[in-house]
C-alpha positions in Angstrom: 31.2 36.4 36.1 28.5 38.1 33.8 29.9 36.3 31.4 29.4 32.9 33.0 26.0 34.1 34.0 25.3 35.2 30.3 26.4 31.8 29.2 24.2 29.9 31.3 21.0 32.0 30.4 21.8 31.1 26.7 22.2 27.6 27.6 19.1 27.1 29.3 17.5 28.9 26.1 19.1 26.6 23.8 18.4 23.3 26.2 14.8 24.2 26.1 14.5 25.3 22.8 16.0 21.7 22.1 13.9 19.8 24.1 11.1 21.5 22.9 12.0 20.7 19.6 13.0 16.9 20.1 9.4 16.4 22.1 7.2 18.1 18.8 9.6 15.9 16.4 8.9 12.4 18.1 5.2 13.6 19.0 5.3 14.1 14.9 6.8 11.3 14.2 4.3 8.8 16.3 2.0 10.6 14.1 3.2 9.9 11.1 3.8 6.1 11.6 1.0 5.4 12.8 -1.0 6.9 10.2 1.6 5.9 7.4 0.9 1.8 9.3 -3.1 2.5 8.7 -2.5 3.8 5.6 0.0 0.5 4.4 -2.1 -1.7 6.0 -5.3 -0.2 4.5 -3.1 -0.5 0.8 -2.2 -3.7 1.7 -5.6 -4.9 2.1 -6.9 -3.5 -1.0 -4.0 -4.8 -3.1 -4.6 -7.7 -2.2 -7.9 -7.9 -2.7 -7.2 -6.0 -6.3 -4.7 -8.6 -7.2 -7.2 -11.5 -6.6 -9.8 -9.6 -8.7 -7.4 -8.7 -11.7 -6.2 -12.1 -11.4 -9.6 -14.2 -11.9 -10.8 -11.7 -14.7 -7.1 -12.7 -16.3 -8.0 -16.3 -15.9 -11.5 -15.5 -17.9 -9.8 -13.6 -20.6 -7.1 -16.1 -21.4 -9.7 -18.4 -21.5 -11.8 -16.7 -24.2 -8.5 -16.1 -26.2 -7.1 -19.4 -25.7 -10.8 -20.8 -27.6 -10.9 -17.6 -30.4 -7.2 -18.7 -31.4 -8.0 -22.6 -31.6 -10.8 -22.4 -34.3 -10.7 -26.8 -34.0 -10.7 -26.4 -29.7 -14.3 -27.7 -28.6 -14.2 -27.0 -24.7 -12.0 -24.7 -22.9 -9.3 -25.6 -20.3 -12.3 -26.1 -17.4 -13.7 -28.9 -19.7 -16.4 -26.6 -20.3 -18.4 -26.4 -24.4 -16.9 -23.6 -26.3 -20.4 -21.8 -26.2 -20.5 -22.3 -22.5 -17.4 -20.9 -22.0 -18.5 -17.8 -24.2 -21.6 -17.0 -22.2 -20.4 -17.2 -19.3 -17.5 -14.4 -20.2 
C-alpha cells in the first residue's frame, strides 16, 4: 500500500513535470515560428527586391559589354547611340 501510494506521488511528479514541459515547448515553439515567419517574410521581401536591383544593373552592364566587344555596333540593344548608351551607364 505505501508502495502504491509512493507510486502515485512519483506519478503526479512526473505528469506535471511533463505537462510543464510540453506547455514551455509549444509556448517556445509559437515563438519561434512566428518570429522565424517575420523573419522569412522580411527575407523574402528584400530578396526580392535585391533580385530586381542586381537584375537591372545586370541588364546595364551587359549592355556596356555587349557595345565594348562590337567595335563596328553603333547603338545598343535599346536602339539607343553608343555614346548614349555610355553616359547613361
Amino acid at each position: 500500500m505505501i508502495w502504491l501510494d509512493f507510486l502515485t506521488i512519483l506519478d503526479m511528479i512526473w505528469l506535471d513535470f511533463f505537462n510543464y514541459t510540453r506547455h514551455d515547448m509549444a509556448r517556445l515553439f509559437n515563438y519561434n515560428r512566428h518570429d522565424m515567419a517575420r523573419l522569412s517574410n522580411y527575407t523574402r521581401h528584400d530578396m526580392a527586391r535585391l533580385s530586381k536591383h542586381s537584375r537591372h544593373d545586370t541588364g546595364a552592364v551587359t549592355d556596356l559589354l555587349n557595345a565594348k566587344r562590337s567595335e563596328n555596333l553603333h547603338c545598343d540593344r535599346n536602339g539607343l547611340p553608343l555614346e548614349t548608351a555610355m553616359d547613361i551607364a
